[in-house]
C-alpha positions in Angstrom: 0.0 0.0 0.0 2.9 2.2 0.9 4.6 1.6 -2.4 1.1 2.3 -4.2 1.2 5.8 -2.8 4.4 6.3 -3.2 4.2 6.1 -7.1 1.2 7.2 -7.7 2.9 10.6 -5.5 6.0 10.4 -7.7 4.1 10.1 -10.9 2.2 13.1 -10.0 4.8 14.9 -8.9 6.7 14.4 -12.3 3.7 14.7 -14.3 3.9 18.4 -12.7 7.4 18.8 -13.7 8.7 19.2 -10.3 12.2 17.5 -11.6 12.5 20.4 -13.9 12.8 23.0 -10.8 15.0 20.6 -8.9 17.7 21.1 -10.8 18.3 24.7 -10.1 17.2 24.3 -6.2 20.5 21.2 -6.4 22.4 23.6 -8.4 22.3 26.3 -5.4 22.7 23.6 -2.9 25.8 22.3 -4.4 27.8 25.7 -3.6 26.1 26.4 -0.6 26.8 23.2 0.8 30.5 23.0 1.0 31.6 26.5 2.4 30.2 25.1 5.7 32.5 22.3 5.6 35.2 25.1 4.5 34.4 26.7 7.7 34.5 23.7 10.1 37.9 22.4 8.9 39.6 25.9 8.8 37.3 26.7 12.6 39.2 22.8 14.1 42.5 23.7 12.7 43.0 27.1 13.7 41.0 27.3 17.3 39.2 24.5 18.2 42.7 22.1 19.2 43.3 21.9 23.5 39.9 23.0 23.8 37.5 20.7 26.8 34.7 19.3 24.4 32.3 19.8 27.3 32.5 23.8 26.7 29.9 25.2 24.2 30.7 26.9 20.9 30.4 30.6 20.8 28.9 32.3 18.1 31.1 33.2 15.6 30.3 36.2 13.5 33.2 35.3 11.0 32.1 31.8 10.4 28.5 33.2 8.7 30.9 35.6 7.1 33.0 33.4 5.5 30.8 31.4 4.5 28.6 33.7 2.4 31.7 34.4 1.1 32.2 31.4 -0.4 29.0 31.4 -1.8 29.0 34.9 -3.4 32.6 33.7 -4.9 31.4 30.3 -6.4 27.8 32.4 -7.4 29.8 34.8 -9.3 32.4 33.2 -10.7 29.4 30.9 -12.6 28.1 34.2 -13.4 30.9 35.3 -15.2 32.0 32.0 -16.6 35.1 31.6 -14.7 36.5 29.3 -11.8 40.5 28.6 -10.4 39.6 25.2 -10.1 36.6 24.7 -12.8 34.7 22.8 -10.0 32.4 25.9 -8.3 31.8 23.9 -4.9 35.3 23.8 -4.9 36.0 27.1 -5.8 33.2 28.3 -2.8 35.0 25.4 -0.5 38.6 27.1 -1.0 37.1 30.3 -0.4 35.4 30.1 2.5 38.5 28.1 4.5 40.5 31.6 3.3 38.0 33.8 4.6 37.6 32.1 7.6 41.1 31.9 8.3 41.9 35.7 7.6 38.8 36.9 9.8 40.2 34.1 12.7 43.7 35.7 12.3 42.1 39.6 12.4 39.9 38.5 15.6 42.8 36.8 17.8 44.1 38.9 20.7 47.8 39.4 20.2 48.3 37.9 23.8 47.0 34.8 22.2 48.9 35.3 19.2 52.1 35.0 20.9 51.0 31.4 22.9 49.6 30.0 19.9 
């Protein structure tokens, strides 16, 4: 019964051409997607080492930053036909772990600096 509804929902869902606006709604997810895995390795490798995984993350104005970032890059680099590595998620990835990484190295107290 499950499987009956199931197709009969797919078939009208296709019938409506749902699978033509899917492609652009994947299209946007595939370089949105990967600047917030830019942001989490560039966030563990710069500050989130010696830390007690018991204490709660603080919001992180550079991490949104960053990210949108890397998805204006990949969005306009599509735009205008042009990439550094020809893969856009790639493109936003190596963006967003640059961003990230310069606003981190602006927001560090220079006390800290010095231990680190």
């Amino acid at each position: 019964l499950l499987a009956l509804f199931a197709g009969a929902l797919g078939t009208v869902l296709g019938l409506l051409g749902v699978g033509d606006r899917m492609m652009s709604y994947l299209l946007v997810l595939s370089v949105a997607i990967p600047p917030i895995a830019g942001v989490y390795l560039s966030h563990f490798y710069l500050s989130r080492r010696g830390m007690s995984p018991d204490e709660p993350p603080a919001w992180r104005f550079g991490a949104l930053l960053a990210w949108l970032a890397g998805i204006v890059f990949a969005g306009l680099s599509q735009a205008m036909e042009w990439s550094a590595t020809n893969i856009p998620a790639l493109d936003s990835l190596a963006v967003s772990v640059l961003a990230y990484g310069a606003l981190h190295r602006m927001s560090v107290r220079p006390a800290a600096r010095t231990r680190a």
